[in-house]
C-alpha positions as CSV (number, residue, x, y, z in Angstrom):
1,X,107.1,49.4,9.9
2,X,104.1,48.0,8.3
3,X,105.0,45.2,4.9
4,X,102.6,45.8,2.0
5,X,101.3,42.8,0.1
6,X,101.3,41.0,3.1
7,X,97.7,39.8,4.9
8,X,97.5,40.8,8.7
9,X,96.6,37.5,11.0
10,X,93.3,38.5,12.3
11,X,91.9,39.2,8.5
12,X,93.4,35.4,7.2
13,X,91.8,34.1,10.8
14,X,88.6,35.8,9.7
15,X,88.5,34.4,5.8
16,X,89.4,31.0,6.6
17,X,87.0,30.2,9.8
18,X,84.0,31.4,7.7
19,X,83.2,29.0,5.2
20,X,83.9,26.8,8.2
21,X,81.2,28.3,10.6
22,X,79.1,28.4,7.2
23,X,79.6,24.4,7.4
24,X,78.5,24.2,11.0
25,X,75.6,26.5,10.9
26,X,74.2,24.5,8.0
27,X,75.0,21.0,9.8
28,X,73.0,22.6,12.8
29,X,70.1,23.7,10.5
30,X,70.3,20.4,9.3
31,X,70.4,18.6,12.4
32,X,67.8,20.8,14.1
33,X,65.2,20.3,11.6
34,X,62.3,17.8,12.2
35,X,62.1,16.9,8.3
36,X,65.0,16.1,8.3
37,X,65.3,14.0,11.0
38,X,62.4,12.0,9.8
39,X,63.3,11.3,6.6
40,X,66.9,10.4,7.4
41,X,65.3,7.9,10.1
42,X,62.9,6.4,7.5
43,X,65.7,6.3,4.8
44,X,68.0,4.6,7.0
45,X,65.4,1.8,8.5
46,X,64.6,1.3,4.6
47,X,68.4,0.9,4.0
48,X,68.7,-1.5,6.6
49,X,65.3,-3.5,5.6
50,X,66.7,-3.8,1.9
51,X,70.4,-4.8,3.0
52,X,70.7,-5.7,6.3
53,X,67.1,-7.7,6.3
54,X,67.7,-10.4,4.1
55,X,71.0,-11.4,6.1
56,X,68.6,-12.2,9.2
57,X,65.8,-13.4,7.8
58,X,67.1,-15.3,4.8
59,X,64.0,-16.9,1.6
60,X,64.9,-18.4,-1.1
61,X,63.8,-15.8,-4.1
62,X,64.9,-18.2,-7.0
63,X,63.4,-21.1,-6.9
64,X,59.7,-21.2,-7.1
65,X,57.6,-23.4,-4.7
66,X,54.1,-25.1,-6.0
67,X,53.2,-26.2,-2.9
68,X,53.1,-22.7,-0.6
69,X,51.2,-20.5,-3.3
70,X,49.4,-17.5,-1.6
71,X,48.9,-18.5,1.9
72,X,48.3,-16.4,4.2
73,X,50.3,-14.3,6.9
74,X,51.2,-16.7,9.6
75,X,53.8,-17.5,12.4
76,X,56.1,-19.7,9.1
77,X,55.6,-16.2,7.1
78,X,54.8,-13.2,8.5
79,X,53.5,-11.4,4.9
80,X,52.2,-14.8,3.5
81,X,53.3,-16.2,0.1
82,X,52.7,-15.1,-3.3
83,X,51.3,-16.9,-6.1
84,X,54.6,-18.6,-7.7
85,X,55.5,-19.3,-3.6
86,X,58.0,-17.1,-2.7
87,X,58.1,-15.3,0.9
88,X,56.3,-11.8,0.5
89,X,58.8,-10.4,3.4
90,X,61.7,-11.7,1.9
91,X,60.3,-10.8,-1.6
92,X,59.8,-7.3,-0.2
93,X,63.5,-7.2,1.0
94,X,64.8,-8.0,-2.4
95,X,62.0,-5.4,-3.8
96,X,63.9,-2.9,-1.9
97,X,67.2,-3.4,-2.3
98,X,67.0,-3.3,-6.0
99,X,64.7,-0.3,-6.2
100,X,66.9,1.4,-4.3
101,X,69.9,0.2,-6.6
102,X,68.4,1.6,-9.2
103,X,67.7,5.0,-8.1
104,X,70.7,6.0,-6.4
105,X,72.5,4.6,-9.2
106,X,70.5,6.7,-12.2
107,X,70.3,9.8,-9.9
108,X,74.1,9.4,-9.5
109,X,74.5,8.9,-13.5
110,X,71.9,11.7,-14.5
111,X,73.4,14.3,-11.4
112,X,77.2,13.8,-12.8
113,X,75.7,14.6,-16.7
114,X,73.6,17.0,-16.2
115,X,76.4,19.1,-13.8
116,X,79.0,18.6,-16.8
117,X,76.4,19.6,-19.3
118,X,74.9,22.2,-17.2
119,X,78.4,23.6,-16.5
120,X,79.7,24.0,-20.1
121,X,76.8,25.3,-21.5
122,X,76.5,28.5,-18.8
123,X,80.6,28.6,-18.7
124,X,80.8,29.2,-22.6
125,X,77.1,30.9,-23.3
126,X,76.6,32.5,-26.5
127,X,75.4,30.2,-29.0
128,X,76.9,27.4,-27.8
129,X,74.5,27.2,-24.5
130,X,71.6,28.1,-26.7
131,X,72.0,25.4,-29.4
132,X,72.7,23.4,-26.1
133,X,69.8,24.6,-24.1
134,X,67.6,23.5,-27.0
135,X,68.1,20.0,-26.6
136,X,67.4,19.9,-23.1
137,X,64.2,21.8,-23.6
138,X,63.3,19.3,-26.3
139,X,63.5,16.5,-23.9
140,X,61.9,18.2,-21.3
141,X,58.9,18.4,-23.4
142,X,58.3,14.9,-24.1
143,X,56.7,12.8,-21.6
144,X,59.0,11.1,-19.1
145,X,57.2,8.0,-19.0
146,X,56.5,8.0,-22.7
147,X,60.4,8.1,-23.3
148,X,60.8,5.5,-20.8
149,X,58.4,2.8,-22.0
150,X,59.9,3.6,-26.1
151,X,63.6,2.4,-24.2
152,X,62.4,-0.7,-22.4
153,X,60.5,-1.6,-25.1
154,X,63.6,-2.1,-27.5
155,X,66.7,-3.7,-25.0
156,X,65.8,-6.0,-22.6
157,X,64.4,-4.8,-19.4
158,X,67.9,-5.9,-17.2
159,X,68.6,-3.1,-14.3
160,X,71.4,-1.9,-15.9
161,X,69.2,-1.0,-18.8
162,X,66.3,0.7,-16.3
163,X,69.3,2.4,-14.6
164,X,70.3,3.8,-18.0
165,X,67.2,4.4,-19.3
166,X,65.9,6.3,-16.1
167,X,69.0,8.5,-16.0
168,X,69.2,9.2,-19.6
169,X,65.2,11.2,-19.0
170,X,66.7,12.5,-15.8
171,X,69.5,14.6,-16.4
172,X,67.9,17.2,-18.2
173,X,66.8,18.9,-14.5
174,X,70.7,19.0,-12.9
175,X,71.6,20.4,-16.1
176,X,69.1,23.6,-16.0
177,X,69.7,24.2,-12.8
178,X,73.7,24.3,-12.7
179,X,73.6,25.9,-16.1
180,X,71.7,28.5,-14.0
181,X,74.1,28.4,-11.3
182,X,77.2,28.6,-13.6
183,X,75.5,31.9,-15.6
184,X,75.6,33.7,-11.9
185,X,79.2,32.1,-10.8
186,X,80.9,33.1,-13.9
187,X,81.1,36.2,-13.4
188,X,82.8,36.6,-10.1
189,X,85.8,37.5,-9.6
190,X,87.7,34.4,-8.7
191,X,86.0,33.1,-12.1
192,X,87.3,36.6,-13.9
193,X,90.5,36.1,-11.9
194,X,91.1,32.5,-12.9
195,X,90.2,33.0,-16.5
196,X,92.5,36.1,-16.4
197,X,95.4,34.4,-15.1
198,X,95.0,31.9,-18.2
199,X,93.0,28.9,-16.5
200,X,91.3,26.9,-19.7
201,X,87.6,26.2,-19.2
202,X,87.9,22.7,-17.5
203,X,90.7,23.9,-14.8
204,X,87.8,26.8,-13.7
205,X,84.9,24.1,-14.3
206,X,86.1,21.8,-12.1
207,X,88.0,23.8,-9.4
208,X,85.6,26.5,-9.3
209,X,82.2,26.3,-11.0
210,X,81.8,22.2,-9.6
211,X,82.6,23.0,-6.0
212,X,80.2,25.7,-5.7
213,X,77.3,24.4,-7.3
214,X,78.1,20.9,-5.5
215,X,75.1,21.7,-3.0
216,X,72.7,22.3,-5.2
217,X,73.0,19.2,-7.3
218,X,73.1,16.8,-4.2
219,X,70.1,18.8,-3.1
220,X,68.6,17.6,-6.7
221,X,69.7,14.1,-6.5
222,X,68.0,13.3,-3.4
223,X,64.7,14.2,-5.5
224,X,65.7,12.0,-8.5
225,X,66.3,9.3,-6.4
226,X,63.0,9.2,-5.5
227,X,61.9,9.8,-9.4
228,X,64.2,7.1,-10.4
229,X,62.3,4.6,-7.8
230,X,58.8,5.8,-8.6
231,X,59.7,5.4,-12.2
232,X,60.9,1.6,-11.7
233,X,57.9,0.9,-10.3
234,X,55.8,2.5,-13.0
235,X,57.4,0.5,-15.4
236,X,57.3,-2.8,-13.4
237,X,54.0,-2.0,-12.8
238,X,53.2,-2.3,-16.5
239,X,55.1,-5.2,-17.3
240,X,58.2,-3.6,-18.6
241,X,60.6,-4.2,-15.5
242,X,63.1,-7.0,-14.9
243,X,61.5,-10.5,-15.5
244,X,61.4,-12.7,-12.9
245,X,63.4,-14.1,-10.6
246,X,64.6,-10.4,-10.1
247,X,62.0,-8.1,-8.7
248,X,61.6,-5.0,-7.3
249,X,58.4,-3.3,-5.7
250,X,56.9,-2.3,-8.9
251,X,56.6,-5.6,-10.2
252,X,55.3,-7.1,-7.2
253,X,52.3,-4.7,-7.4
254,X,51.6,-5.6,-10.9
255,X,51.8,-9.9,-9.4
256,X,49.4,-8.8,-6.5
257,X,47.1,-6.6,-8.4
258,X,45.7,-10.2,-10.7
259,X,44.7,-11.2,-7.1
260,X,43.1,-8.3,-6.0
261,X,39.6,-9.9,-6.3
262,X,40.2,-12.7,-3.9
263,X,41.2,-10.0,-1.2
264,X,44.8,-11.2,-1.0
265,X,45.9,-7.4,0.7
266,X,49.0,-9.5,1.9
267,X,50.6,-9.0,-2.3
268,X,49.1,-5.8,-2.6
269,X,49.9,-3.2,0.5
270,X,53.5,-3.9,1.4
271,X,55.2,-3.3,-2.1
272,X,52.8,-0.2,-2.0
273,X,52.9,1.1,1.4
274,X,56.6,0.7,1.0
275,X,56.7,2.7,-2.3
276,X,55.1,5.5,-1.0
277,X,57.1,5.7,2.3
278,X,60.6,5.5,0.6
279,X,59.3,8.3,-2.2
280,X,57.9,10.4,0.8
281,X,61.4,9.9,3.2
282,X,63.4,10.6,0.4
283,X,61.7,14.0,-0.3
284,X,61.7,15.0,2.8
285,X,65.4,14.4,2.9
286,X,65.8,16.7,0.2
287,X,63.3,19.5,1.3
288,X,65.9,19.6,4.9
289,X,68.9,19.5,2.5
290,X,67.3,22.7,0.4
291,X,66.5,24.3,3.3
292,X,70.0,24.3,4.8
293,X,71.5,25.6,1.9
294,X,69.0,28.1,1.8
295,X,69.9,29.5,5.4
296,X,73.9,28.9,3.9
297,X,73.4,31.1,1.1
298,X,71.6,33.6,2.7
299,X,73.8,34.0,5.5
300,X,76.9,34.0,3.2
């Protein structure tokens, strides 16, 4: 005698093992891709340079020293000296680990706005997301680095104010894209099913809408890192970064660059080569990450 209402075994086995062979098929296109096992590498030897680094090979970056201004690479320091006397490697190091502070922390800020934003604005629609919409198109249109340099020019340049400043230009992208996202999510029928059964707006945002645009944004935050650290350095670069003692890689470019004519490459090329590599690992990070949830979407 067969029970209505009631699920057979073999059709709750098949629902709930496939989001989880979704999970492992898009690990193993992950895992299986040569970006992305090249920018993981390089992300995690940077990591470990920035963090790890200065507990083995430990400078004073303080305290400046008259007497060792830019010498050159040796056995004592293997990058040389700059011209106040700190160690370039060690200077590096510290570079790293706050340009990398700043950019996971503003791409963490501007990913978690723009999603809530993003979210509300496609959930209700109407006039409401247009009048919403607006504002982020507005923003758009101005200049990144014009908004930037108006901000540090009026608080004091501290990292908690670049942190800000970079995610308060940056949030504008995670907020187009999930408010893309939500527009083709809402109107599902878990969404319809929720909303019918009486769920208010931030139950189905954040059980439903959040969850399943979670990919995307994380795919987007691994790009804004990258923005977030070449935007530090652009404004270090021009003189509008943290003041000394702290530094980061932008700044020491801007340092090295006065000595450019005296063919000191040693306060030049690191802080630059390492720019570039970070920017480049952390895009290709994100290009593996998009291209696993690709392959996800399109198999689900």
């Amino acid at each position: 005698m067969e029970i209505r209402g009631r699920r057979s075994p073999k059709t709750f086995f098949v629902r709930e093992a496939r989001p989880k062979r979704l999970r492992e098929s898009t690990w193993k296109t992950f895992i299986s891709s040569p970006v992305a096992l090249l920018g993981t590498s390089v992300v995690l030897l940077v990591v470990l340079f920035s963090y790890v680094g200065p507990l083995l090979y430990s400078t004073d970056q303080i305290h400046t020293n008259l007497d060792q201004i830019r010498l050159a690479p040796s056995g004592r320091f293997p990058l040389g000296t700059d011209d106040l006397g700190y160690d370039v490697l060690g200077r590096l190091m510290a570079g790293g680990r706050a340009s990398i502070d700043v950019g996971i922390a503003a791409a963490l800020l501007a990913s978690a706005v723009g999603t809530l934003y993003g979210a509300i604005s496609g959930f209700v629609g109407g006039a409401v997301d247009a009048m919403m919409m607006r504002v982020v198109d507005a923003l758009i249109a101005v200049p990144a680095l014009l908004l930037l340099l108006l901000l540090a020019s009026m608080f004091t340049p501290t990292l908690f104010v670049m942190i800000m400043a970079i995610a308060l230009i940056s949030w504008v992208i995670p907020a187009r894209l999930v408010r893309g996202e939500t527009i083709a999510l809402r109107s599902r029928e878990f969404i319809e099913a929720s909303v019918g059964a009486g769920a208010g707006m931030w139950r189905v945002i954040f059980k439903h809408v959040i969850p399943n645009v979670a990919g995307v944004v994380v795919v987007q935050a691994t790009f804004q890192v990258a923005d977030a650290i070449l935007l530090l350095a652009a404004l270090s670069f021009l003189g509008l970064g943290p003041p000394p003692p702290a530094t980061n890689w932008g700044s020491m470019l801007n340092q090295g660059l006065n000595y450019a004519y005296a063919n000191d490459w040693w306060l030049i090329y690191p802080a630059g080569i390492a720019i570039i590599i970070t920017v480049v690992a952390f895009n290709l990070l994100g290009d593996a990450l998009r291209d696993s949830l690709e392959v996800r979407l399109q198999r689900r």
